[in-house]
PDB file of N, CA, C, O and CB in Angstrom:
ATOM      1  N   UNK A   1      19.343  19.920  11.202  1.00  0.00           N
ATOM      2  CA  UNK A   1      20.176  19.189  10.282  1.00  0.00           C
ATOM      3  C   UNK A   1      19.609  17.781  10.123  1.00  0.00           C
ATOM      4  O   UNK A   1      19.118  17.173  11.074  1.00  0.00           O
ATOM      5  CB  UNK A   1      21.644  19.154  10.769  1.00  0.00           C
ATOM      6  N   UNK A   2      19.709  17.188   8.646  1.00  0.00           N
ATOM      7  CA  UNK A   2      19.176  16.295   8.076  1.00  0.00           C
ATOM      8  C   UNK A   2      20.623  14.950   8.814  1.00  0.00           C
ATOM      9  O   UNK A   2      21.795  15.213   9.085  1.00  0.00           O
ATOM     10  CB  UNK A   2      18.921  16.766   6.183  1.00  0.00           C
ATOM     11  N   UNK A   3      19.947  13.688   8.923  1.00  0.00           N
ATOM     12  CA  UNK A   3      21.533  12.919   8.632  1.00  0.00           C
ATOM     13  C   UNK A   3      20.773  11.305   8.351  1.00  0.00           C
ATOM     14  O   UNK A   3      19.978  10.666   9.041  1.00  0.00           O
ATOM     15  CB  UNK A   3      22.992  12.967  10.452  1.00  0.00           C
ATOM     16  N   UNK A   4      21.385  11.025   7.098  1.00  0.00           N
ATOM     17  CA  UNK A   4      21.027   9.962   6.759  1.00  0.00           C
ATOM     18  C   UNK A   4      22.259   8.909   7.082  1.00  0.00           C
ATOM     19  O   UNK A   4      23.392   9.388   7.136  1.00  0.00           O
ATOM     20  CB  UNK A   4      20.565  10.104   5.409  1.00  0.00           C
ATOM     21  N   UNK A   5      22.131   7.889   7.238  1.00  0.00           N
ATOM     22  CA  UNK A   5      22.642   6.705   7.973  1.00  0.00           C
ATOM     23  C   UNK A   5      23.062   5.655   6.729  1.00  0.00           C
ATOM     24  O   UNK A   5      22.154   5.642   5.898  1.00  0.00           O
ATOM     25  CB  UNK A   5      21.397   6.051   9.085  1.00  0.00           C
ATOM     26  N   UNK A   6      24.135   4.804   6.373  1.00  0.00           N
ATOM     27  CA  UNK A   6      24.395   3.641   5.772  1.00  0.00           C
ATOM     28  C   UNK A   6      23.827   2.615   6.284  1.00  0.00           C
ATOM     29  O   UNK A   6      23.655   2.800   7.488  1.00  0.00           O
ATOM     30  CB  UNK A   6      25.556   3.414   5.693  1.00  0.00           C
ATOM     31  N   UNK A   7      23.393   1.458   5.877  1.00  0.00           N
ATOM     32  CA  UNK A   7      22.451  -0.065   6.471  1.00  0.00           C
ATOM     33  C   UNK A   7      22.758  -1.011   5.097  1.00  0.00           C
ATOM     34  O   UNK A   7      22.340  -0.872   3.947  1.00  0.00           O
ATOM     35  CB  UNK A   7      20.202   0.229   6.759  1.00  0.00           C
ATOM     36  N   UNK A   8      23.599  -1.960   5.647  1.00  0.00           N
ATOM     37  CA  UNK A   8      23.092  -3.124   4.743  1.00  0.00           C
ATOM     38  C   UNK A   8      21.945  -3.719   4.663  1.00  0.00           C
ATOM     39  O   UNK A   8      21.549  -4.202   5.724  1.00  0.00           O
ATOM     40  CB  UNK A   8      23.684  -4.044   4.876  1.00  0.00           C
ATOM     41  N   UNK A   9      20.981  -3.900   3.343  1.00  0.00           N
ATOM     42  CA  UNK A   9      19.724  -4.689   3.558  1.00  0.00           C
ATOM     43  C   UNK A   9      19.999  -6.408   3.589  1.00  0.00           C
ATOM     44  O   UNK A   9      20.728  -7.120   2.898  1.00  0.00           O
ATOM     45  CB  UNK A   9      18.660  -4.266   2.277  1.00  0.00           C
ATOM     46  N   UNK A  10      18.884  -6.770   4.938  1.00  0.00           N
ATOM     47  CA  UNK A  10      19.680  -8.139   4.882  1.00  0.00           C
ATOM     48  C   UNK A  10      18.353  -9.147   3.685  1.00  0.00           C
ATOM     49  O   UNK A  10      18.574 -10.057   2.887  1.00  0.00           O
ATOM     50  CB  UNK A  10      19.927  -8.970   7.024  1.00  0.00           C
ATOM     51  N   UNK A  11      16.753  -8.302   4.151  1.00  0.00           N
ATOM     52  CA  UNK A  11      16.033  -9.164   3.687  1.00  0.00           C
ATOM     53  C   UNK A  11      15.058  -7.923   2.908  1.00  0.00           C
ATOM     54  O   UNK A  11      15.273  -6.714   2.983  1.00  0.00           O
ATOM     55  CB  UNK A  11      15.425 -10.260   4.855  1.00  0.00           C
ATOM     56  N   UNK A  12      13.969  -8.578   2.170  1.00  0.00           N
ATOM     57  CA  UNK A  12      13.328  -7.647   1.498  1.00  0.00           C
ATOM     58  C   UNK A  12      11.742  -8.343   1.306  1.00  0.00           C
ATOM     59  O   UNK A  12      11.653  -9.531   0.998  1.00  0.00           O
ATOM     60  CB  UNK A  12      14.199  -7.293   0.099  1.00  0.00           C
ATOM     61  N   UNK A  13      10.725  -7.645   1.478  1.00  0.00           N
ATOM     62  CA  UNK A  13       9.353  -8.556   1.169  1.00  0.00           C
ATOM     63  C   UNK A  13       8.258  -6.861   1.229  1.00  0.00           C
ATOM     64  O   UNK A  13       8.148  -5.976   2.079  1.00  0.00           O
ATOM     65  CB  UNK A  13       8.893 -10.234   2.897  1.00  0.00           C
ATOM     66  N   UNK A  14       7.623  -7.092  -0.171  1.00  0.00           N
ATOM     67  CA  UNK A  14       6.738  -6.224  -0.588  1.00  0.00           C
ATOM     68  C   UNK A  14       6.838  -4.922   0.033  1.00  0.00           C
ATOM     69  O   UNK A  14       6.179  -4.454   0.961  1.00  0.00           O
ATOM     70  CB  UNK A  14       5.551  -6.730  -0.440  1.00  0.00           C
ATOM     71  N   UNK A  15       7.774  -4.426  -0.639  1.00  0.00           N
ATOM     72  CA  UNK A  15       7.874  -2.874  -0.850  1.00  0.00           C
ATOM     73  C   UNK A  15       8.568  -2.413   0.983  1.00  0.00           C
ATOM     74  O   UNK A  15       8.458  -1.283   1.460  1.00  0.00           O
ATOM     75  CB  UNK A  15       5.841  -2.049  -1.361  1.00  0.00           C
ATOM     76  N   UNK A  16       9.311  -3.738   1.787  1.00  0.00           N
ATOM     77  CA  UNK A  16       9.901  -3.195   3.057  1.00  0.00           C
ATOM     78  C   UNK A  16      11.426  -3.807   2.724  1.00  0.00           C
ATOM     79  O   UNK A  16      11.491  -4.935   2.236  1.00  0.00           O
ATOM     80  CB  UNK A  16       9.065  -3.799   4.651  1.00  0.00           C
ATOM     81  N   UNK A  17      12.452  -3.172   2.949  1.00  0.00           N
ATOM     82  CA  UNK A  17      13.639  -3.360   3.570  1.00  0.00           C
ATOM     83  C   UNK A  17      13.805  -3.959   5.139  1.00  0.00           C
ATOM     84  O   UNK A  17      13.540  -3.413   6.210  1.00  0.00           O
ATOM     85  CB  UNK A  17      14.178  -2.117   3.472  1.00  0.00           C
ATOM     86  N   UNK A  18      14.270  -5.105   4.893  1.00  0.00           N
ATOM     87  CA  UNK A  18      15.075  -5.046   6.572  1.00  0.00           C
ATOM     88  C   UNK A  18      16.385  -4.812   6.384  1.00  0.00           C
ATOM     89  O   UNK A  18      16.964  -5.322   5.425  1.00  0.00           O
ATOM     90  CB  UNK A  18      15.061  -6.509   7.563  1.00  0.00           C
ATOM     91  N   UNK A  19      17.121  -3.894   7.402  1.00  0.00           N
ATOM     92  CA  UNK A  19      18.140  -3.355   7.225  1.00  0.00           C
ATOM     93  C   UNK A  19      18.970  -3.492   8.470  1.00  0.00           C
ATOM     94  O   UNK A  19      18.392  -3.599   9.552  1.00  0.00           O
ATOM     95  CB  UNK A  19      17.893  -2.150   6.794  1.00  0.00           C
ATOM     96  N   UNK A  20      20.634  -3.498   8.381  1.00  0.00           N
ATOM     97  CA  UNK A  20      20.914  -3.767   9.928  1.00  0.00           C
ATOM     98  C   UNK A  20      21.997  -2.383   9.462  1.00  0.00           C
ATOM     99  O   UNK A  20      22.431  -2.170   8.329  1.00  0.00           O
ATOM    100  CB  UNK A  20      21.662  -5.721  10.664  1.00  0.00           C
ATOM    101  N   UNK A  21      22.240  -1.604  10.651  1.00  0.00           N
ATOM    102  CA  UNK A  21      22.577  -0.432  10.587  1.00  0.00           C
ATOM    103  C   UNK A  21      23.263  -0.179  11.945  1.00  0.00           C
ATOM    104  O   UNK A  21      22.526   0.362  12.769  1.00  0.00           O
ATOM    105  CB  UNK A  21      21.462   0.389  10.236  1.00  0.00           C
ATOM    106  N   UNK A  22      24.683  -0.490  12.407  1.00  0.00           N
ATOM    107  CA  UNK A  22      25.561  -0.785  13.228  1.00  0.00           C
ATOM    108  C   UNK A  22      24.909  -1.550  14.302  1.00  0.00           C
ATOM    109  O   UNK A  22      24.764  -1.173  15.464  1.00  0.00           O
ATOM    110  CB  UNK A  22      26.230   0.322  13.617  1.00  0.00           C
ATOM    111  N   UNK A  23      24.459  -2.884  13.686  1.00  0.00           N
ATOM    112  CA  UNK A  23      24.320  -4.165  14.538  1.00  0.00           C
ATOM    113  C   UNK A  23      22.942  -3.885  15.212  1.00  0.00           C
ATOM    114  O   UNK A  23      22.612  -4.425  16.268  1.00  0.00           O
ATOM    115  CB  UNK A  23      25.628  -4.415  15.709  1.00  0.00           C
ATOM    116  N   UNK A  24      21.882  -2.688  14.283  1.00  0.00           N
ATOM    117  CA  UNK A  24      20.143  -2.695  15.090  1.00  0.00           C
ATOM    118  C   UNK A  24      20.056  -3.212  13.723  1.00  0.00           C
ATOM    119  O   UNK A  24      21.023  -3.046  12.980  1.00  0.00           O
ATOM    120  CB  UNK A  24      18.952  -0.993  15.765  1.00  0.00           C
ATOM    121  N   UNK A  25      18.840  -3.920  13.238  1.00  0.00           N
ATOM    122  CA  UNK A  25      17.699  -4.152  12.839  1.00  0.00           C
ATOM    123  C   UNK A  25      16.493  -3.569  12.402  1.00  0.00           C
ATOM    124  O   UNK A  25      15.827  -3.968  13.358  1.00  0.00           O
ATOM    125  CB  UNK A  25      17.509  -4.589  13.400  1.00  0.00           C
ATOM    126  N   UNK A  26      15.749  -2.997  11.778  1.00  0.00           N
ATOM    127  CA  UNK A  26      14.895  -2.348  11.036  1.00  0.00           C
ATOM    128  C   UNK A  26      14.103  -2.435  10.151  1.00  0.00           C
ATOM    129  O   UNK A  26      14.642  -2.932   9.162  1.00  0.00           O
ATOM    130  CB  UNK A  26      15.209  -1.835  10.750  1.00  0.00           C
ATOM    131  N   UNK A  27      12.644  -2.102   9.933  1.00  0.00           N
ATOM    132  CA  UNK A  27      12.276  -2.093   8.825  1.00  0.00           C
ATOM    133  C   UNK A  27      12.326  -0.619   8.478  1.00  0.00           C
ATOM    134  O   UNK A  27      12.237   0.269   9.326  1.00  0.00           O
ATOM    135  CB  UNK A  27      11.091  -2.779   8.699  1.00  0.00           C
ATOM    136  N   UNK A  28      12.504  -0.372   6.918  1.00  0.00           N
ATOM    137  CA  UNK A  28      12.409   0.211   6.071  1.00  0.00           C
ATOM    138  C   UNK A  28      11.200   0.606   5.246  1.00  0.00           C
ATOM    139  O   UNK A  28      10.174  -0.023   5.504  1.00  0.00           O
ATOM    140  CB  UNK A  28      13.094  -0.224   5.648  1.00  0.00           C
ATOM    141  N   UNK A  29      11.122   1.636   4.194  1.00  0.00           N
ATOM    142  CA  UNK A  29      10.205   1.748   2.882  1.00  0.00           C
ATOM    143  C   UNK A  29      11.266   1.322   1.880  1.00  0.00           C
ATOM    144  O   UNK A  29      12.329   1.892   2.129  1.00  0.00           O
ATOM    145  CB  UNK A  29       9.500   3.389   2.519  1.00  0.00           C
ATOM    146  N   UNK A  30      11.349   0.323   0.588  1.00  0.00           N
ATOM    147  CA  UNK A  30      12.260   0.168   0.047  1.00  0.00           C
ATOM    148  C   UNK A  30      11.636   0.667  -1.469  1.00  0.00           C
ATOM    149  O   UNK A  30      12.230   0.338  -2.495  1.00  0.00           O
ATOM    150  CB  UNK A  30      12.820  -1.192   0.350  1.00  0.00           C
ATOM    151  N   UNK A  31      10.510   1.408  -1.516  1.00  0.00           N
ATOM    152  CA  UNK A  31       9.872   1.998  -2.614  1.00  0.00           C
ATOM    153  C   UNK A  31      10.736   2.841  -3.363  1.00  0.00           C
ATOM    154  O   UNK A  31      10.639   2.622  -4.571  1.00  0.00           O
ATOM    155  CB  UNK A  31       8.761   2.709  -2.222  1.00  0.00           C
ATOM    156  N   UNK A  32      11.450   3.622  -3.097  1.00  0.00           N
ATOM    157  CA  UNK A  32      12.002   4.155  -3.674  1.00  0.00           C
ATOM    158  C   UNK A  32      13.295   3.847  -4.738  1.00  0.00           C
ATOM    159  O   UNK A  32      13.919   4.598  -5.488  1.00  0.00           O
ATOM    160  CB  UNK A  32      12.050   4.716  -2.927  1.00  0.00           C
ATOM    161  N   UNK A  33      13.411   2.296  -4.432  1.00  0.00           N
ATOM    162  CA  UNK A  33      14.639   1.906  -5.056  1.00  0.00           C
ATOM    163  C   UNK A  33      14.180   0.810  -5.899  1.00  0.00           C
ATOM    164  O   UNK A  33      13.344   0.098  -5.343  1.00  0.00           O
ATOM    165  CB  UNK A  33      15.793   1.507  -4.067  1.00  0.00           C
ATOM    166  N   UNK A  34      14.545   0.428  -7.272  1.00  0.00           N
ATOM    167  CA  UNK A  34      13.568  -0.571  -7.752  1.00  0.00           C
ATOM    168  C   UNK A  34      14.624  -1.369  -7.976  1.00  0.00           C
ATOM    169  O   UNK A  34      13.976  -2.312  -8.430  1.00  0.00           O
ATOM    170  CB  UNK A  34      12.535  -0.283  -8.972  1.00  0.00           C
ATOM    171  N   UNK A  35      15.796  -1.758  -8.019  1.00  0.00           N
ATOM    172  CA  UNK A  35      16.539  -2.803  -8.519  1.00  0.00           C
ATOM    173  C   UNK A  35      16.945  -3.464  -7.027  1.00  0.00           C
ATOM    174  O   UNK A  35      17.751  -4.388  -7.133  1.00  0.00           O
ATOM    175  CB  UNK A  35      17.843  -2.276  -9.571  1.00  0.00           C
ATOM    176  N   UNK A  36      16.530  -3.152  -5.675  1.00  0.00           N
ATOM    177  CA  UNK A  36      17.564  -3.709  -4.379  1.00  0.00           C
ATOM    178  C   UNK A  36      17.501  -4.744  -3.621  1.00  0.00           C
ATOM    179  O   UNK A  36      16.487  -4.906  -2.942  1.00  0.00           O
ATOM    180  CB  UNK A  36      17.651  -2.962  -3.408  1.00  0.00           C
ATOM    181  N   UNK A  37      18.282  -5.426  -3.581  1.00  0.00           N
ATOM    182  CA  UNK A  37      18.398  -6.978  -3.296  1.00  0.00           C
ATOM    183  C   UNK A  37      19.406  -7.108  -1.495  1.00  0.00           C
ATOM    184  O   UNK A  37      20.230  -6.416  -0.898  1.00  0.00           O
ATOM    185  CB  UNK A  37      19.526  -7.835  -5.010  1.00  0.00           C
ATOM    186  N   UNK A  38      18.845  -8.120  -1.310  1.00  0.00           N
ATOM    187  CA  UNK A  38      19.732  -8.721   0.174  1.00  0.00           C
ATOM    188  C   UNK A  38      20.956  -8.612  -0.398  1.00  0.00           C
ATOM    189  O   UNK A  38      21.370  -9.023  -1.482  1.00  0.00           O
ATOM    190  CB  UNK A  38      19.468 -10.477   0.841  1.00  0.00           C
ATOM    191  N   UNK A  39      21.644  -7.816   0.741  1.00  0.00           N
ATOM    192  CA  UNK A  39      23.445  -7.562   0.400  1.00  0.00           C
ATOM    193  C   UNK A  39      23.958  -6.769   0.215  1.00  0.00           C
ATOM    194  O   UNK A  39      25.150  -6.612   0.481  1.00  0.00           O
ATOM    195  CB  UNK A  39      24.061  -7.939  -0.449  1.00  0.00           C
ATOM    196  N   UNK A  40      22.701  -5.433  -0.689  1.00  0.00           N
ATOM    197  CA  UNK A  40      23.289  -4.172  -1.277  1.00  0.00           C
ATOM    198  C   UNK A  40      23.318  -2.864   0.196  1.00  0.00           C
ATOM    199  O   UNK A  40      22.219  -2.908   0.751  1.00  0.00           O
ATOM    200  CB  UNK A  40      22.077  -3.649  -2.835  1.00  0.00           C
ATOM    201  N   UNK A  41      23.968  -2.138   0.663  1.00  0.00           N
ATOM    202  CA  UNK A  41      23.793  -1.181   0.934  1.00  0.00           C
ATOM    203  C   UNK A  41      23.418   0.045   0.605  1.00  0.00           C
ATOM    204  O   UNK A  41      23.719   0.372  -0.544  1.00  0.00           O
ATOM    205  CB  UNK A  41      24.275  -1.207   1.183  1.00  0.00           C
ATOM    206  N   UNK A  42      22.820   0.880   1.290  1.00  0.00           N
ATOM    207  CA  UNK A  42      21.314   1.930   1.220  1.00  0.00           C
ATOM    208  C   UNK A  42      22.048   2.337   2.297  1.00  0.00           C
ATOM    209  O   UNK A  42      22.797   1.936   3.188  1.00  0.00           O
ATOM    210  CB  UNK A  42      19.386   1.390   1.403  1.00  0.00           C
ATOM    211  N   UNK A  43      21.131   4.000   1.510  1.00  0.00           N
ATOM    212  CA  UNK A  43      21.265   5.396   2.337  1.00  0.00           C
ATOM    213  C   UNK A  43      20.202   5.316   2.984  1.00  0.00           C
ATOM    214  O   UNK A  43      19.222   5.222   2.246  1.00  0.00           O
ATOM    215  CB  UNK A  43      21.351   6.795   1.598  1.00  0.00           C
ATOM    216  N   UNK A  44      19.896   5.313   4.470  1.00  0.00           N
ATOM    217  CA  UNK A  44      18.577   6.014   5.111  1.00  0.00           C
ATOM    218  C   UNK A  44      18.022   6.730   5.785  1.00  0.00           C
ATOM    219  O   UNK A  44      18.447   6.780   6.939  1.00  0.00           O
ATOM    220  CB  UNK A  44      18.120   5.715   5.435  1.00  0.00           C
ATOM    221  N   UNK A  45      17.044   7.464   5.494  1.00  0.00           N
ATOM    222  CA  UNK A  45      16.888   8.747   6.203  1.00  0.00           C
ATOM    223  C   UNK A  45      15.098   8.706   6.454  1.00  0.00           C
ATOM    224  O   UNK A  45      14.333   8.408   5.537  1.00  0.00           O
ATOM    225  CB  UNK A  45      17.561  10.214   5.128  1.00  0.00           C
ATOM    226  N   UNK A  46      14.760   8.961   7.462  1.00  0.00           N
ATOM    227  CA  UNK A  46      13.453   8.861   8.094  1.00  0.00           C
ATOM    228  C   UNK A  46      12.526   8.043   7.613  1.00  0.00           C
ATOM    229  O   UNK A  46      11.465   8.279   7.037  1.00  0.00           O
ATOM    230  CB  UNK A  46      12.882   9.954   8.143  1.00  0.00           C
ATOM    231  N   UNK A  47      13.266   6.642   8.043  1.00  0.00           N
ATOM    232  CA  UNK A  47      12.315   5.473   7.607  1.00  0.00           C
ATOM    233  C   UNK A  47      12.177   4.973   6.315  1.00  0.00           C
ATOM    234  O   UNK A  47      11.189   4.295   6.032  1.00  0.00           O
ATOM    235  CB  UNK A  47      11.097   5.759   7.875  1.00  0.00           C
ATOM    236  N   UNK A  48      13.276   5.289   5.273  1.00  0.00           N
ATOM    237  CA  UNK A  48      13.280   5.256   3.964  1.00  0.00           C
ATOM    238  C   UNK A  48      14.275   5.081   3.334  1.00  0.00           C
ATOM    239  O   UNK A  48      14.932   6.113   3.198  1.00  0.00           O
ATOM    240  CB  UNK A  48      12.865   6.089   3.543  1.00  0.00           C
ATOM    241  N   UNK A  49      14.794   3.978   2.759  1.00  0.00           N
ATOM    242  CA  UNK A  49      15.869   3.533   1.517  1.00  0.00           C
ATOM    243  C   UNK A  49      15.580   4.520   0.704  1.00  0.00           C
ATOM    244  O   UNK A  49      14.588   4.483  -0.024  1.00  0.00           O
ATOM    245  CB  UNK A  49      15.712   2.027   0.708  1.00  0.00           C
ATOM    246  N   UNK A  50      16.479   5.591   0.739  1.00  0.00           N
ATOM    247  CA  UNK A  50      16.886   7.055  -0.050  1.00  0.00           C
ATOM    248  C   UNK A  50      17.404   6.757  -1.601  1.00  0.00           C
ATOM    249  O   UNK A  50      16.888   7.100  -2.664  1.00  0.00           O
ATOM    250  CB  UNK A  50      18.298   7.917   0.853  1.00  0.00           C
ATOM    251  N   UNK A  51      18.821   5.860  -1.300  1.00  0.00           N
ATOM    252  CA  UNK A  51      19.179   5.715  -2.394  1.00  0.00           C
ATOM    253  C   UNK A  51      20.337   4.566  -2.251  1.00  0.00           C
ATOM    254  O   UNK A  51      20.897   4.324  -1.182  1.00  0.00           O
ATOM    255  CB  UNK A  51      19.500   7.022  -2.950  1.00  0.00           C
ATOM    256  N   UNK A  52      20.583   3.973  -3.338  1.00  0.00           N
ATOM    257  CA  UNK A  52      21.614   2.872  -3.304  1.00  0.00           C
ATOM    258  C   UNK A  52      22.664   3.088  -3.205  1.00  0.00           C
ATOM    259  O   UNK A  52      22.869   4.230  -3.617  1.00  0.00           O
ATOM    260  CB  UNK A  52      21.700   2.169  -4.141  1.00  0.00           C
ATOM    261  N   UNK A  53      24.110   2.318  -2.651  1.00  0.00           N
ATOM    262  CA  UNK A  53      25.468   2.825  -2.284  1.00  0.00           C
ATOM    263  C   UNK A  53      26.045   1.856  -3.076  1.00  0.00           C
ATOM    264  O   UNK A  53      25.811   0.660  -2.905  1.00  0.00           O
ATOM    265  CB  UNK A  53      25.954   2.887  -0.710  1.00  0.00           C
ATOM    266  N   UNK A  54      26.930   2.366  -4.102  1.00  0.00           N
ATOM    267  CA  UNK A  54      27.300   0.939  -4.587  1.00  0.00           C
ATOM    268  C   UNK A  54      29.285   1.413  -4.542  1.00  0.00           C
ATOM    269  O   UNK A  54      29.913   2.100  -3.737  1.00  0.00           O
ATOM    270  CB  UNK A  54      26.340   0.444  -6.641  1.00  0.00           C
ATOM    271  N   UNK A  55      29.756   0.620  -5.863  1.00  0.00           N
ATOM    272  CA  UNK A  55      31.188   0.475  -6.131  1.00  0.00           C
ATOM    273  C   UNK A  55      31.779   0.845  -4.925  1.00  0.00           C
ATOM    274  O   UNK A  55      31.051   0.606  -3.962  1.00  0.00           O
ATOM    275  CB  UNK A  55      31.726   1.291  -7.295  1.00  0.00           C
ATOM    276  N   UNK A  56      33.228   1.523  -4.557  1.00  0.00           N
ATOM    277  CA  UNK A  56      33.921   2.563  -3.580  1.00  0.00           C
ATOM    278  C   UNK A  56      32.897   2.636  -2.657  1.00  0.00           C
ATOM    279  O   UNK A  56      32.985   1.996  -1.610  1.00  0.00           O
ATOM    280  CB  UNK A  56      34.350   4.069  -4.175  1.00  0.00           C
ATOM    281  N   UNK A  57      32.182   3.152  -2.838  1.00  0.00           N
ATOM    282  CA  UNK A  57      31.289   3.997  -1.828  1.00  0.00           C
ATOM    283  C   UNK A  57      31.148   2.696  -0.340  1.00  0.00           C
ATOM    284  O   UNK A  57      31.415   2.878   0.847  1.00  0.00           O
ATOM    285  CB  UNK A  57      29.360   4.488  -2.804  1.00  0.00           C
ATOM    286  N   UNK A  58      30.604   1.365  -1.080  1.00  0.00           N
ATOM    287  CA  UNK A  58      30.049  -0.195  -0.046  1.00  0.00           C
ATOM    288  C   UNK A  58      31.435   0.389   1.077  1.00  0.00           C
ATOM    289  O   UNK A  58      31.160   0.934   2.147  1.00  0.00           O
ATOM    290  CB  UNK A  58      30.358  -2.596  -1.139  1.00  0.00           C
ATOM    291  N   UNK A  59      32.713   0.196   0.681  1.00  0.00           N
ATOM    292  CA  UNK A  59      33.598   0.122   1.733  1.00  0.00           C
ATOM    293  C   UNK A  59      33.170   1.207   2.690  1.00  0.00           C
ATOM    294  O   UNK A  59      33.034   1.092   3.908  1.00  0.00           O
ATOM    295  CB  UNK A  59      35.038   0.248   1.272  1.00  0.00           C
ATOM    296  N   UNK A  60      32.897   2.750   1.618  1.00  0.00           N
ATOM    297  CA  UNK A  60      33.090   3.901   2.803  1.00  0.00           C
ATOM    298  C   UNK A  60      31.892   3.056   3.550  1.00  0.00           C
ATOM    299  O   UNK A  60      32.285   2.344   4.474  1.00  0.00           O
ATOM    300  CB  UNK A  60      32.764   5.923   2.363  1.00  0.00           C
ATOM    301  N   UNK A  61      31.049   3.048   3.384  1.00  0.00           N
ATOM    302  CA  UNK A  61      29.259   3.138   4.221  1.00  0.00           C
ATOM    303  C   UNK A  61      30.029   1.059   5.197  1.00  0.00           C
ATOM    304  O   UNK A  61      29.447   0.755   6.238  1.00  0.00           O
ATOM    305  CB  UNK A  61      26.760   2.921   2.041  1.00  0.00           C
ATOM    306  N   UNK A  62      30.533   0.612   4.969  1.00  0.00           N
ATOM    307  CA  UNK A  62      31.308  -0.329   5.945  1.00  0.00           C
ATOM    308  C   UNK A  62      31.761  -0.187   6.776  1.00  0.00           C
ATOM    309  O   UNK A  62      31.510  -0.760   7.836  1.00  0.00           O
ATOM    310  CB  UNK A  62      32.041  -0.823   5.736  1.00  0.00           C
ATOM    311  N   UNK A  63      32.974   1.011   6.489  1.00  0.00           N
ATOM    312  CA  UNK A  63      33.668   2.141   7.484  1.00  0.00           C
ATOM    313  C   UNK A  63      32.764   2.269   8.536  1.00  0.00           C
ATOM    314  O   UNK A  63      32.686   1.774   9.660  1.00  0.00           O
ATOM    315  CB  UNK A  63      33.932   3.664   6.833  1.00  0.00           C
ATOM    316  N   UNK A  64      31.993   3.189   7.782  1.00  0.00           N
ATOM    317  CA  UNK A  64      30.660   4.127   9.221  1.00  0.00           C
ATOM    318  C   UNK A  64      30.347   3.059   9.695  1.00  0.00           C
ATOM    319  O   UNK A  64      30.627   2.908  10.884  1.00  0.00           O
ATOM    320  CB  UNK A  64      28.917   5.131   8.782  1.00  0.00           C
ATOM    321  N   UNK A  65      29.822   2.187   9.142  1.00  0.00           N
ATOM    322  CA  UNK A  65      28.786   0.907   9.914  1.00  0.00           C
ATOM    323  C   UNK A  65      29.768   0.539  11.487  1.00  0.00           C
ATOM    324  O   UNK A  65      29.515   0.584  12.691  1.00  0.00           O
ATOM    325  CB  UNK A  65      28.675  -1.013   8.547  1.00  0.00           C
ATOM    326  N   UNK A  66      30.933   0.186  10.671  1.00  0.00           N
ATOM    327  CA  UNK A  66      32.070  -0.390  11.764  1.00  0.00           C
ATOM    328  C   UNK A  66      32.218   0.407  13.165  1.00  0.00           C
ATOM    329  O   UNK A  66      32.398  -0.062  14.289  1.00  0.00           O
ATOM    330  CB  UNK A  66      33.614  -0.314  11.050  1.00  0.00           C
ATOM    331  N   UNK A  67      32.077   1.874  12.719  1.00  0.00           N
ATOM    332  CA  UNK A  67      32.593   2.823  13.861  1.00  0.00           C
ATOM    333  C   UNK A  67      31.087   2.948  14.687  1.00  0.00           C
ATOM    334  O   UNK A  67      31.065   3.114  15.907  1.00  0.00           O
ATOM    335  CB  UNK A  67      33.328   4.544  13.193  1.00  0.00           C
ATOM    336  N   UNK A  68      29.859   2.850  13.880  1.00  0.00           N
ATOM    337  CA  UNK A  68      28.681   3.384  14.734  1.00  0.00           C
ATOM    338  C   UNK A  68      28.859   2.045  15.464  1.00  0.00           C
ATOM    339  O   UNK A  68      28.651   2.195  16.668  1.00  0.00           O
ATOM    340  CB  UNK A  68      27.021   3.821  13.960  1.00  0.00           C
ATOM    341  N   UNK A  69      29.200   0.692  15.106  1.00  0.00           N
ATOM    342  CA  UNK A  69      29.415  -0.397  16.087  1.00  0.00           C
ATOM    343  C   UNK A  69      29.869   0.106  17.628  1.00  0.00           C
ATOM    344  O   UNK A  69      29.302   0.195  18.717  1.00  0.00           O
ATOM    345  CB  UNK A  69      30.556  -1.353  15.460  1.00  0.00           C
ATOM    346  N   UNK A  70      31.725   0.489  16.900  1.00  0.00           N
ATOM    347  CA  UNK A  70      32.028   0.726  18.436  1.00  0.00           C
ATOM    348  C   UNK A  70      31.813   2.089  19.170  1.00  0.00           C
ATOM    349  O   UNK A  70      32.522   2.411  20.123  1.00  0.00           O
ATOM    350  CB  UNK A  70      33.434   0.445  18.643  1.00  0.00           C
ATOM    351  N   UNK A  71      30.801   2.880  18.684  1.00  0.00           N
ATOM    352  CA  UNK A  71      30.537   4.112  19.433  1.00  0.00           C
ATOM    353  C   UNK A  71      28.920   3.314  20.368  1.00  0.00           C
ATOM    354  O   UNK A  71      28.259   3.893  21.230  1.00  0.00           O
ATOM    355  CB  UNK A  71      30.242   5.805  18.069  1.00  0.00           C
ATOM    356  N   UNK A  72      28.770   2.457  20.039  1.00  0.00           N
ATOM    357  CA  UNK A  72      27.185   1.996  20.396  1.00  0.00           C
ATOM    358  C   UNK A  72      27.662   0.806  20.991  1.00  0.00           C
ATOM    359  O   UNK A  72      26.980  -0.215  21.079  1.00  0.00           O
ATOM    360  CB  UNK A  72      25.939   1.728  19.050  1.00  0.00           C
ATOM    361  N   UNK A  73      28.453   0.883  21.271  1.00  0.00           N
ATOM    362  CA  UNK A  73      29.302  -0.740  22.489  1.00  0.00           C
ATOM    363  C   UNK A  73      30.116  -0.561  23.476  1.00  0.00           C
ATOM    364  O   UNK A  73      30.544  -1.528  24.106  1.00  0.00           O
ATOM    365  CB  UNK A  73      30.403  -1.849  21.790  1.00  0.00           C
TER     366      UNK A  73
END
């Protein structure tokens, strides 16, 4: 089974995402997404900004973020 993860991107520089993804840190591939800026949340799945999370959705992928916090504390 596949499982891709929610991450806010905090920073961005030539074609990498940094992403924080229940309070780790990361780089990313952010190739796949051409409009994504510090702030937006991203789907990721094996090292790769999949796809963008926007409207409704920011809260759900907040949700997860919140809980992988306190399952990882």
């Amino acid at each position: 089974m596949c499982v891709g993860l929610p991450a806010k991107v905090t920073e961005l520089k030539d074609g990498v995402a940094v992403i924080n993804a229940g309070g780790a840190e990361r780089e990313v591939s952010s190739e796949m997404i051409a409009d994504l800026a510090p702030g937006d949340y991203v789907m990721v799945h094996a090292g790769m900004a999949i796809a963008k999370i926007t409207g409704d959705d920011e809260a759900q992928a907040e949700d997860v973020m919140d809980g992988l916090e306190d399952l990882l504390s």
